[in-house]
ZATOR-331022 format. One record per atom (N, C-alpha, C, O): residue in one letter; y negated, x, z negated; residue number from 1; atom name. Coordinates in Angstrom, 2 decimals. Atoms other than C-alpha are relative to their C-alpha. Layout:
- A	Y	X	Z	NUM	CA
...
This chain:
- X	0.03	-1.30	0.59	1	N
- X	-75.82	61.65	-74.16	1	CA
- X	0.63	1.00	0.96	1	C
- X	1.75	0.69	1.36	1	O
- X	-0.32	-1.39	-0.35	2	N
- X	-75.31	64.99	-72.50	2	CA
- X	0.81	0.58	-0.56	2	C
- X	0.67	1.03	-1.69	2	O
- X	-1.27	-1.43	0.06	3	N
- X	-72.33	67.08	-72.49	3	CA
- X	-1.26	1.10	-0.41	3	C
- X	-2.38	1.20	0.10	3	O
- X	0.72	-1.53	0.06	4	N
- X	-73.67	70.57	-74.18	4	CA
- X	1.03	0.48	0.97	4	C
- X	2.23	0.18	0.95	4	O
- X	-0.53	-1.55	-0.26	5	N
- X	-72.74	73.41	-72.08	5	CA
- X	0.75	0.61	-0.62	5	C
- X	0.74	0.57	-1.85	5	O
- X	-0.88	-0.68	1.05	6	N
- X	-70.09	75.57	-72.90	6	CA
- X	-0.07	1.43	0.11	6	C
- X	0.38	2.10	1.04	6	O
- X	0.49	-1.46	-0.79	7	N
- X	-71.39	78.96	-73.27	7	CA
- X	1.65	0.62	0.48	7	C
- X	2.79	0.44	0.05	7	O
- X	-0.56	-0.76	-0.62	8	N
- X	-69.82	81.15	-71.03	8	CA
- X	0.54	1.11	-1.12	8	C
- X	-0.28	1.45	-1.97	8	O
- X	-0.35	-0.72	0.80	9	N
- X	-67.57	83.56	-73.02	9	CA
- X	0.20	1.60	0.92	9	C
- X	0.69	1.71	2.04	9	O
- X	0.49	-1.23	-0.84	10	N
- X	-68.30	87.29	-71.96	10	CA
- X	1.94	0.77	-0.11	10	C
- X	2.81	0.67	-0.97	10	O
- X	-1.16	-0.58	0.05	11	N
- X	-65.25	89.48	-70.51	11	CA
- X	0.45	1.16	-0.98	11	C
- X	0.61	2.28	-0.51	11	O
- X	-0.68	-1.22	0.63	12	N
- X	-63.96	91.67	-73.16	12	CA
- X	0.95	0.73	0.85	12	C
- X	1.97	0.21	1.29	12	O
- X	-0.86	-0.74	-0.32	13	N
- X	-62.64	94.76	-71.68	13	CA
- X	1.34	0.79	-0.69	13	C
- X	1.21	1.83	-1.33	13	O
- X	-0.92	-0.40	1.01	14	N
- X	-59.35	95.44	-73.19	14	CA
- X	0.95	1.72	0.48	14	C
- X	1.57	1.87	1.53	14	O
- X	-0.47	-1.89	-0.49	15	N
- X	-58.02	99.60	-72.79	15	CA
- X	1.24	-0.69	0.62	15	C
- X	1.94	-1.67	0.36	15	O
- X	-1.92	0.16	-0.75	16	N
- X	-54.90	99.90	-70.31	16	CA
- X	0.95	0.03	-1.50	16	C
- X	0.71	0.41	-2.64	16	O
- X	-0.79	-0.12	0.93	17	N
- X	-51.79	99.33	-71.97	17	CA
- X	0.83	1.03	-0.06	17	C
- X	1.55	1.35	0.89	17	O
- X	-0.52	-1.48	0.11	18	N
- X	-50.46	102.58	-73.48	18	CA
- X	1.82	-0.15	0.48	18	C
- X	2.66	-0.90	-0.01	18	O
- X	-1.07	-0.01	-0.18	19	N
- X	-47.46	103.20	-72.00	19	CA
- X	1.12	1.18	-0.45	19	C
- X	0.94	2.38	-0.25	19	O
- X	-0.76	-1.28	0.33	20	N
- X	-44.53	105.14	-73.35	20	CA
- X	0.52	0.89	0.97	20	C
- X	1.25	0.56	1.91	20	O
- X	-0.15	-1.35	-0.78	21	N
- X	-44.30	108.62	-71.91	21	CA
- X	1.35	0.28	0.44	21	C
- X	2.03	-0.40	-0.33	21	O
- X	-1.11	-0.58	-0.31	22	N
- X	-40.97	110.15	-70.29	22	CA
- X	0.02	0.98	0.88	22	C
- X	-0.50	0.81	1.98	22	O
- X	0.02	-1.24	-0.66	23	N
- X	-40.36	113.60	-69.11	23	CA
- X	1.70	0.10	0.59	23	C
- X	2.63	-0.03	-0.20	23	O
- X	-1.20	-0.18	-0.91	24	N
- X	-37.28	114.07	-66.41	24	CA
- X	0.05	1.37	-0.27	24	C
- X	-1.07	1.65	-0.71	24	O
- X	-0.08	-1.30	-0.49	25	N
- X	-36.36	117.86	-66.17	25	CA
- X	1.79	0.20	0.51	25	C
- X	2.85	0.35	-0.09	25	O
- X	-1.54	-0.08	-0.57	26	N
- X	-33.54	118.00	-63.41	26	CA
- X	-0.35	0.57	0.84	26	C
- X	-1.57	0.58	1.02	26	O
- X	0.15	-1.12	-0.97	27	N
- X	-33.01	120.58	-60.50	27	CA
- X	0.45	-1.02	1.22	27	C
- X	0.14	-0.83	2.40	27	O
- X	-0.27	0.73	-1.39	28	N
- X	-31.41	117.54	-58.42	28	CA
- X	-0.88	-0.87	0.17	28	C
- X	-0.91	-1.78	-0.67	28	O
- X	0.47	0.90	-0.13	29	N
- X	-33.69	115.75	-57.07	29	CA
- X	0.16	-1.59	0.62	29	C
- X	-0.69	-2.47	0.78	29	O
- X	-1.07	1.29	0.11	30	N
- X	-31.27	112.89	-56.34	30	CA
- X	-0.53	-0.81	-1.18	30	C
- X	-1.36	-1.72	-1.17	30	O
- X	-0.17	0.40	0.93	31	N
- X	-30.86	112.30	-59.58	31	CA
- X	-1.06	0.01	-0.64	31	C
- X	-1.08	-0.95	-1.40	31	O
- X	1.85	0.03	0.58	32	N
- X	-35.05	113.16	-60.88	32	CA
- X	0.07	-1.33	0.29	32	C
- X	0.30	-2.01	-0.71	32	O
- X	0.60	0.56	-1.14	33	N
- X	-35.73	110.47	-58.13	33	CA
- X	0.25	-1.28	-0.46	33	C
- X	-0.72	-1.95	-0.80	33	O
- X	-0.84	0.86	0.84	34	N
- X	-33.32	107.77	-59.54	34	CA
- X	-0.52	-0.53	-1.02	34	C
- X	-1.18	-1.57	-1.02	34	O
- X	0.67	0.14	1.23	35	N
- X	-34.11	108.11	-63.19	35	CA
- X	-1.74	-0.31	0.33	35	C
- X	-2.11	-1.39	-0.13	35	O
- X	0.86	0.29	0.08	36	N
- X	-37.89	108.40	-62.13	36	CA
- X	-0.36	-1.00	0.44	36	C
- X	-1.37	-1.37	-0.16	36	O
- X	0.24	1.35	-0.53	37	N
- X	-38.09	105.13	-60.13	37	CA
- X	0.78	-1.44	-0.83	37	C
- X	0.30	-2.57	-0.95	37	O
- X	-0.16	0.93	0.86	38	N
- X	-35.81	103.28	-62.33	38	CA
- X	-0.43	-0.15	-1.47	38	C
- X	-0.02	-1.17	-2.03	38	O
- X	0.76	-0.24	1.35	39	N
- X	-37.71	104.19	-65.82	39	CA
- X	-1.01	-0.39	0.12	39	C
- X	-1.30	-1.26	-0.71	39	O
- X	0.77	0.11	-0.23	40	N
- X	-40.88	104.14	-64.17	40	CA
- X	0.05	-1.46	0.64	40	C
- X	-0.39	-2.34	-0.09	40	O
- X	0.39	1.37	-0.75	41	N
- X	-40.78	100.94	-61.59	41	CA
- X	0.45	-0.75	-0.54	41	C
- X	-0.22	-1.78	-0.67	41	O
- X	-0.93	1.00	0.36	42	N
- X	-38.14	99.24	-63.08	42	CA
- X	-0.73	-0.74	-1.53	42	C
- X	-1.44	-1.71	-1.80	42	O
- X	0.51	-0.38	1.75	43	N
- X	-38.83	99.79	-66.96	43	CA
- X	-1.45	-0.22	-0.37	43	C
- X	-1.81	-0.87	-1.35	43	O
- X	1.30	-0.44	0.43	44	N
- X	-42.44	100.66	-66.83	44	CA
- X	-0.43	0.74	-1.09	44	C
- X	-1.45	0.46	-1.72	44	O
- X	0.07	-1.28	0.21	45	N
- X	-41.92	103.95	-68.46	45	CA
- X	-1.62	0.91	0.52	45	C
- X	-1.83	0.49	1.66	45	O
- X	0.49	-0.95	-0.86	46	N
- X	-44.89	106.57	-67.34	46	CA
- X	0.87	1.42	-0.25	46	C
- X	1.07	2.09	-1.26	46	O
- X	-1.12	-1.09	0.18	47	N
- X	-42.38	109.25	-66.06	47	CA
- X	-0.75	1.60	0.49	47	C
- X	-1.66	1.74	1.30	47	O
- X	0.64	-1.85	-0.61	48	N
- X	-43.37	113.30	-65.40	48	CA
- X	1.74	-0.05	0.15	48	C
- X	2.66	-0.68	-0.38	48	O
- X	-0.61	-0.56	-0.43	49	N
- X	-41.19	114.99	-63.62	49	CA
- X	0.02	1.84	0.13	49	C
- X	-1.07	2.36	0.38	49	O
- X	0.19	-0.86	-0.16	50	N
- X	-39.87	118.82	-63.54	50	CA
- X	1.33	0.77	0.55	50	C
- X	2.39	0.57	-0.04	50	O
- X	-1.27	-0.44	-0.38	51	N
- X	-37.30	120.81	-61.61	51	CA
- X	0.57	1.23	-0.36	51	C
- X	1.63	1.66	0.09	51	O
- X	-0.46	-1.21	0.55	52	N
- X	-37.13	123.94	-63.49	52	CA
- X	-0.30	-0.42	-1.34	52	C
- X	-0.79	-1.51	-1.63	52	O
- X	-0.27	0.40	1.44	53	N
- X	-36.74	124.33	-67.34	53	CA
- X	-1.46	0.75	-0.22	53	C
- X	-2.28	0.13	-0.89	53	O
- X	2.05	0.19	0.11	54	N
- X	-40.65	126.29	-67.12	54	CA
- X	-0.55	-0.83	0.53	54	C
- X	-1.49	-1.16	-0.19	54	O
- X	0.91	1.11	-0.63	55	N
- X	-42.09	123.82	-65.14	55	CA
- X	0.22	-1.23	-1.28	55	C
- X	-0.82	-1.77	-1.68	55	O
- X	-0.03	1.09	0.77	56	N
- X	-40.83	121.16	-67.66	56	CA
- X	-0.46	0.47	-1.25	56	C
- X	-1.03	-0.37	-1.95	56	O
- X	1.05	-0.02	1.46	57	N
- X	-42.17	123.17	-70.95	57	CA
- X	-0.73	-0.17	0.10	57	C
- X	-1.25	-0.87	-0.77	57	O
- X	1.48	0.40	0.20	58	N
- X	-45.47	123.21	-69.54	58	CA
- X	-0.22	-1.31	0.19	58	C
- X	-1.21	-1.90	-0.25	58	O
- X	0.91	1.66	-0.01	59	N
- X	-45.40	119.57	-68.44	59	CA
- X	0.58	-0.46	-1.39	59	C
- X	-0.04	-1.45	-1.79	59	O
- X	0.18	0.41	1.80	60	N
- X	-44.21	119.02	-72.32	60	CA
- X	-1.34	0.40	-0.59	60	C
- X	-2.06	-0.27	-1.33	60	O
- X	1.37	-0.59	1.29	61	N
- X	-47.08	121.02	-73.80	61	CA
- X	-0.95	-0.81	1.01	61	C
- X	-1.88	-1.19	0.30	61	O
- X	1.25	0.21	-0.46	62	N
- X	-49.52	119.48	-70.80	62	CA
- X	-0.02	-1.69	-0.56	62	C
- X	-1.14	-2.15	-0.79	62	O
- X	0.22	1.68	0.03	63	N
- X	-48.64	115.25	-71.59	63	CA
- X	0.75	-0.35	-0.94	63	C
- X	1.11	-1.53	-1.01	63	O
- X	-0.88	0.61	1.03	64	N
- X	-46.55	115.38	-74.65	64	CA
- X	0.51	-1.37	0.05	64	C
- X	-0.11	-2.38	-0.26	64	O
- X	-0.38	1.47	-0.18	65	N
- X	-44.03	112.64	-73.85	65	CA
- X	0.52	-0.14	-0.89	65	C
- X	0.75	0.77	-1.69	65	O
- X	-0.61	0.59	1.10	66	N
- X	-42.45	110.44	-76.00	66	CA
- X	1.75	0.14	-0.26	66	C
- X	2.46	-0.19	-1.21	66	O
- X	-1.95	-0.47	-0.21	67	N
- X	-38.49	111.60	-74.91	67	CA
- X	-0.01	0.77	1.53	67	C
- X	-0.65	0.52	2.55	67	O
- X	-0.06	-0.57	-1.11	68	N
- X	-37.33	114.12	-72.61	68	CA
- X	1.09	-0.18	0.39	68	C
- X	1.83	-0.21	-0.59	68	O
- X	-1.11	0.13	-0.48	69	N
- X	-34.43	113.61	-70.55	69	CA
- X	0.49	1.63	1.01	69	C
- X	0.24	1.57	2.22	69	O
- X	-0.86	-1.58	-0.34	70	N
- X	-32.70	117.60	-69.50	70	CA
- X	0.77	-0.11	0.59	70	C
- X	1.58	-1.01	0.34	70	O
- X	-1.63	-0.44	-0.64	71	N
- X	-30.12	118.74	-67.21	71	CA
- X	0.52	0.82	-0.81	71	C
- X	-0.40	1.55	-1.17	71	O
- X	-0.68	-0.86	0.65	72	N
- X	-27.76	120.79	-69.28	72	CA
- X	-0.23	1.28	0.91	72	C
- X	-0.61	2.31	0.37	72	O
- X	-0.06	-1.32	-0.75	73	N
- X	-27.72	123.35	-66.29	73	CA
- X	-1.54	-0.32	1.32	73	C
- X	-1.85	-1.16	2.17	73	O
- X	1.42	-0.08	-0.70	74	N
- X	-31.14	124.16	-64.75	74	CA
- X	0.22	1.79	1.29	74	C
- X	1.14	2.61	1.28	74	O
- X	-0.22	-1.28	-0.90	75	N
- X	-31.60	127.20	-61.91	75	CA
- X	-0.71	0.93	-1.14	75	C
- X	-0.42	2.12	-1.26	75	O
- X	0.85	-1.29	0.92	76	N
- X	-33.75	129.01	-64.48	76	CA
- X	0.45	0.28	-1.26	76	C
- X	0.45	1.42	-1.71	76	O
- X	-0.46	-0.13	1.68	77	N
- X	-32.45	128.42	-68.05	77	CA
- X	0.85	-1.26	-0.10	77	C
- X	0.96	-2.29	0.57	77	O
- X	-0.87	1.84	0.24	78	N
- X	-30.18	125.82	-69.50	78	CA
- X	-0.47	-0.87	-0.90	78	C
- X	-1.14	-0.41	-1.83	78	O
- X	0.33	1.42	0.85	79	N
- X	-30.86	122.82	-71.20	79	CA
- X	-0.33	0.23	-1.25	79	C
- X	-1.36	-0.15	-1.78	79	O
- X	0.35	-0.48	1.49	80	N
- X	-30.39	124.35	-74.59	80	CA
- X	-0.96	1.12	0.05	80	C
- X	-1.27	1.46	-1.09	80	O
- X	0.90	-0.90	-0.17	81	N
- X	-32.96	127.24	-73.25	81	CA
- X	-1.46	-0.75	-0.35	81	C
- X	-2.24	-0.62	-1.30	81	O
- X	1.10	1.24	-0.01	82	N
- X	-35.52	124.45	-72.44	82	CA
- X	-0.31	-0.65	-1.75	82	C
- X	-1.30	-0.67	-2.48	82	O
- X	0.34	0.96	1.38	83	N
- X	-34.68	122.37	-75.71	83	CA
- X	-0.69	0.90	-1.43	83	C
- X	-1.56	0.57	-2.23	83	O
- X	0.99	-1.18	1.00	84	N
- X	-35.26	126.07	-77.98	84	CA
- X	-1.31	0.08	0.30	84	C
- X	-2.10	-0.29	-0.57	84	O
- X	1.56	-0.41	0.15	85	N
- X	-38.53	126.97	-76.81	85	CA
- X	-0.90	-1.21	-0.26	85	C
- X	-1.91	-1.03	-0.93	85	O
- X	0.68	1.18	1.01	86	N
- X	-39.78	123.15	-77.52	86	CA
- X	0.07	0.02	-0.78	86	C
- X	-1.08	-0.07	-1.21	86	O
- X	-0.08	-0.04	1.28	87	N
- X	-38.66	123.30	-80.76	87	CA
- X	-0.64	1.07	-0.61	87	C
- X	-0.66	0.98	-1.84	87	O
- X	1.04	-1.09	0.32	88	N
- X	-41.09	126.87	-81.01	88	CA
- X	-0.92	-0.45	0.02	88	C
- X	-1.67	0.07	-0.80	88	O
- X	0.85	0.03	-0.19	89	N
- X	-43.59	125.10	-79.90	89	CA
- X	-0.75	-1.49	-0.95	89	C
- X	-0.59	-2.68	-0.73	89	O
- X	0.55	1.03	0.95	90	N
- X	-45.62	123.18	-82.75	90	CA
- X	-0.14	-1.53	1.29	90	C
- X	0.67	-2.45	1.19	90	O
- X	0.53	1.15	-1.22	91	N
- X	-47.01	120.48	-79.49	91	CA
- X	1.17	-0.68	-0.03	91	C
- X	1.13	-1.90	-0.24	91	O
- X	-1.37	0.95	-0.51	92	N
- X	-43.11	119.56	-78.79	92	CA
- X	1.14	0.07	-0.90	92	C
- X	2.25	-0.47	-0.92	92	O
- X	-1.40	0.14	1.17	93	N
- X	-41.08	120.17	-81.48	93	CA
- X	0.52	-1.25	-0.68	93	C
- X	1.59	-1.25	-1.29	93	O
- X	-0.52	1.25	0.44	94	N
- X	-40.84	116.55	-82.47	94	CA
- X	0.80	-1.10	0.96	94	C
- X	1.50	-2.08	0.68	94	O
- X	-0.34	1.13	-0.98	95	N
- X	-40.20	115.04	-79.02	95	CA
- X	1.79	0.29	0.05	95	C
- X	2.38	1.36	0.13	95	O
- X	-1.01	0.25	-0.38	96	N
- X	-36.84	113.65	-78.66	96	CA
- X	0.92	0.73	1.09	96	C
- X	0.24	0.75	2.11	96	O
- X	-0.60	-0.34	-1.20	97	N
- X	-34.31	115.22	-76.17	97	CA
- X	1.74	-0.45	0.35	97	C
- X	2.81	0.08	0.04	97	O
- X	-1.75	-0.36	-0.92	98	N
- X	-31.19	113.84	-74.05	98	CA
- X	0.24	0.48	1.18	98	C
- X	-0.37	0.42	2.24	98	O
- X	-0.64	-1.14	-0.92	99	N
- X	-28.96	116.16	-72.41	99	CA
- X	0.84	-1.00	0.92	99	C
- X	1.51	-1.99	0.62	99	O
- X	-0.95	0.92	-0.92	100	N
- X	-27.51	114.97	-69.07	100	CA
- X	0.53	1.27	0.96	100	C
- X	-0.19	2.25	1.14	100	O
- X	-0.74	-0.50	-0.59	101	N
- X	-24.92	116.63	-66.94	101	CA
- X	1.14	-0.86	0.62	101	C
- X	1.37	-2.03	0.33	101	O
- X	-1.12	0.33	-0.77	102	N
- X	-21.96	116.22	-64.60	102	CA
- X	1.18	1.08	-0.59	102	C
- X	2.38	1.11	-0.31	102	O
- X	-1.54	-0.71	0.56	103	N
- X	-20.20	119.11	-66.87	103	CA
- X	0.05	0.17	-1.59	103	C
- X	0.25	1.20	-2.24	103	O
- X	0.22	0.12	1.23	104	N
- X	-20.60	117.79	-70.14	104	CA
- X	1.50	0.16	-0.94	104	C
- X	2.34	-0.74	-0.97	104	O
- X	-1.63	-0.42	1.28	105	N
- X	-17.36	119.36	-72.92	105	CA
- X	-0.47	-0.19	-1.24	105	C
- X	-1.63	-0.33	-1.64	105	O
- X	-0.13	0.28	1.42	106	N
- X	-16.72	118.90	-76.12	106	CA
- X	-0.92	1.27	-0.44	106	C
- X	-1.22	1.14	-1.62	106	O
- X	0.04	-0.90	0.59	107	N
- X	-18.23	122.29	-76.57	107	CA
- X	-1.75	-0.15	0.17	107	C
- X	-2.45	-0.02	-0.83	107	O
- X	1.19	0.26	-0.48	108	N
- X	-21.74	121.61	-74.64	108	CA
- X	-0.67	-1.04	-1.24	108	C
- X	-1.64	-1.00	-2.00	108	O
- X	0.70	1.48	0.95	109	N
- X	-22.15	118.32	-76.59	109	CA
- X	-0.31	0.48	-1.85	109	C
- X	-1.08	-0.04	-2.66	109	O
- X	0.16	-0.43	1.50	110	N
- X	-21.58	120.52	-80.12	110	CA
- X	-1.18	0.83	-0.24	110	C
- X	-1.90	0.89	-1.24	110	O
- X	1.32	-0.48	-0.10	111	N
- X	-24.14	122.69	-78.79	111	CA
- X	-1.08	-0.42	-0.03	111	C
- X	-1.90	-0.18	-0.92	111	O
- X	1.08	1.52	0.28	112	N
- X	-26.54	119.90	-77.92	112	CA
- X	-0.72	-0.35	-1.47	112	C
- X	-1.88	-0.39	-1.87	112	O
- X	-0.10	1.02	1.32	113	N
- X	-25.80	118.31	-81.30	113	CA
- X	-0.67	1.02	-1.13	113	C
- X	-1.22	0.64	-2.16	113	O
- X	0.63	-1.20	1.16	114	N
- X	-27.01	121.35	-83.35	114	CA
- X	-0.88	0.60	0.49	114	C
- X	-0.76	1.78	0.17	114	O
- X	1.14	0.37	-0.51	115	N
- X	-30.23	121.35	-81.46	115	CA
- X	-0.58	-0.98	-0.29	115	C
- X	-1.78	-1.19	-0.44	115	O
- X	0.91	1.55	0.51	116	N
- X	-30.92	118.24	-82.34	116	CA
- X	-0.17	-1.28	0.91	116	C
- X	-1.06	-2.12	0.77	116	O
- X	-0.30	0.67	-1.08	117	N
- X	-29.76	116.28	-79.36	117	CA
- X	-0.22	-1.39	-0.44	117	C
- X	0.16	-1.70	-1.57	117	O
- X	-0.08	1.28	1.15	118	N
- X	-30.59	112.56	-80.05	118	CA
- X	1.24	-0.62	1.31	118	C
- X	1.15	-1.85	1.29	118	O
- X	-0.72	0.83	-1.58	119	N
- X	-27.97	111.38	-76.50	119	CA
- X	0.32	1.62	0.76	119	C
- X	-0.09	2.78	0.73	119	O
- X	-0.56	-0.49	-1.33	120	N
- X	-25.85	112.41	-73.56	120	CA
- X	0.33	-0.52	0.76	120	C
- X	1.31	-1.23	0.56	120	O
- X	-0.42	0.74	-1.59	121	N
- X	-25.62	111.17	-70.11	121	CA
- X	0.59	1.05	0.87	121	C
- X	0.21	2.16	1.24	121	O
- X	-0.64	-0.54	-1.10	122	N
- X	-22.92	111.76	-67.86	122	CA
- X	-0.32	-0.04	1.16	122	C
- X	-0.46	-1.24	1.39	122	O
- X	-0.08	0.39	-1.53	123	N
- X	-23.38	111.92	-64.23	123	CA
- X	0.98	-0.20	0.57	123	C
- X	1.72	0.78	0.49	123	O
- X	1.36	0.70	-0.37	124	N
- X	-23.23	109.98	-62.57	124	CA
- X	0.17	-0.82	-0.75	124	C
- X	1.28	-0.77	-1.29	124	O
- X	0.91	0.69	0.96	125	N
- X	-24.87	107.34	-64.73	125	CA
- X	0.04	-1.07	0.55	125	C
- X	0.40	-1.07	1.73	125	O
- X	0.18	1.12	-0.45	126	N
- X	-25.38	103.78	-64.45	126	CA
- X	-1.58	-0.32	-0.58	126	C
- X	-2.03	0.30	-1.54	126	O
- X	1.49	-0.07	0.72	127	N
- X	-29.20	102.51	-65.05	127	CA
- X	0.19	-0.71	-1.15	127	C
- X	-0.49	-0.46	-2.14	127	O
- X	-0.33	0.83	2.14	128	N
- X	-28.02	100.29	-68.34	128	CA
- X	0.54	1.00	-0.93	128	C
- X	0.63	0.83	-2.15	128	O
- X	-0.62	-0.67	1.17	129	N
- X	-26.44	103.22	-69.66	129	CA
- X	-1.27	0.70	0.04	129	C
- X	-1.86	0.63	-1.04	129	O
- X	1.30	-0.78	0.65	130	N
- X	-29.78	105.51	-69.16	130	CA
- X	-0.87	-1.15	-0.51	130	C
- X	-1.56	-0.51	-1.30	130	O
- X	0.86	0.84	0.84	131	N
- X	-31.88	102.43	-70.59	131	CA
- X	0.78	0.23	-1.28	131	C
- X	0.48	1.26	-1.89	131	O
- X	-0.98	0.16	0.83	132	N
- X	-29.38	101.91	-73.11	132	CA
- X	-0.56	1.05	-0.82	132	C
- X	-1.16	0.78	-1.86	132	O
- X	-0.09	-0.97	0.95	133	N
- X	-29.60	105.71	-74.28	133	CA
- X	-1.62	0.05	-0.45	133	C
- X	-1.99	-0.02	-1.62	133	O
- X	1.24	-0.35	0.27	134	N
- X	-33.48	106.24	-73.71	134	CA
- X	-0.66	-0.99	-1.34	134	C
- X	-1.40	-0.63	-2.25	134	O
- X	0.19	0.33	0.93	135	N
- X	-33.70	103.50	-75.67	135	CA
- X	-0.16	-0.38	-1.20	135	C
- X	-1.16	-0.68	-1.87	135	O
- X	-0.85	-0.73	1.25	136	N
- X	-31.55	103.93	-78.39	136	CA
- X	-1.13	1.24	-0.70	136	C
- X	-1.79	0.93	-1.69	136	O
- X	0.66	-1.42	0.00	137	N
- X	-33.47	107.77	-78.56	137	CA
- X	-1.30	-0.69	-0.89	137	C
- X	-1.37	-0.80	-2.12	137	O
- X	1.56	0.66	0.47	138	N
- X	-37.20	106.05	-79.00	138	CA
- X	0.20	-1.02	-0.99	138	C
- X	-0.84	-1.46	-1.48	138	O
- X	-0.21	0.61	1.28	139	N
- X	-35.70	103.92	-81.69	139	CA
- X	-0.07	0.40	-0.85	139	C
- X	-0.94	0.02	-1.64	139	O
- X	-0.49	-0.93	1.10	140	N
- X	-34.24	106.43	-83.99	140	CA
- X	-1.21	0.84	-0.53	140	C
- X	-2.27	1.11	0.03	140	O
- X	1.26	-0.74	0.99	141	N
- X	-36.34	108.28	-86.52	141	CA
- X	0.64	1.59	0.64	141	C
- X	0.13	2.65	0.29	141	O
């Protein structure tokens, strides 16, 4: 008796795997560079990047990410400038935001916090503490 054949089973193409979004907006690009290679290569994050606080609303309204990570102090506006006009804008008003700085006070962080801050990273940072927070952030309701 003959072995049947075993039909050949056809390749199902399965969609890329969606990856969760992350938006950088920092003026150092030290520190962009960092976060974007360890989120992105490390993590496998897809990260945007922006070095002014306009450049980073429009890349919010252009790829709506899933958490934004802010400098408190930007050359154009500050952090809480950036985080208001997302919250105007129906597109970004839901996305997550932590504030990171090297001059983070008790007074910054109260500000933050009544924005709607979900995190704060100090600089400089270790990469378990930005996993740590980002991930924490994308947890929380």
């Amino acid at each position: 008796m003959k072995p049947v054949p075993k039909k050949r089973q056809r390749s199902v193409h399965k969609p890329p795997e969606v990856r969760t979004k992350l938006l950088i907006i920092d003026d150092d690009p030290v520190s962009a560079c960092l976060l974007r290679d360890y989120l992105g290569k490390v993590k496998g994050f897809e990260v945007f990047t922006a070095e002014t606080g306009a450049e980073g609303i429009r890349t919010a309204v252009q790829h709506v990410p899933d958490l934004i990570l802010v400098d408190f102090r930007l050359v154009d506006m500050s952090g809480l400038e950036v985080h208001e006009h997302l919250r105007q804008n129906p597109t970004t008003k839901d996305i997550p935001v932590i504030y990171s700085s090297s001059f983070l006070t008790l007074r910054t962080i109260e500000q933050a916090t009544m924005k709607g801050a979900k995190g704060f990273i100090s600089k400089p940072f270790t990469p378990s503490e930005i996993y740590t927070k980002v991930a924490t952030a994308l947890s929380s309701p």
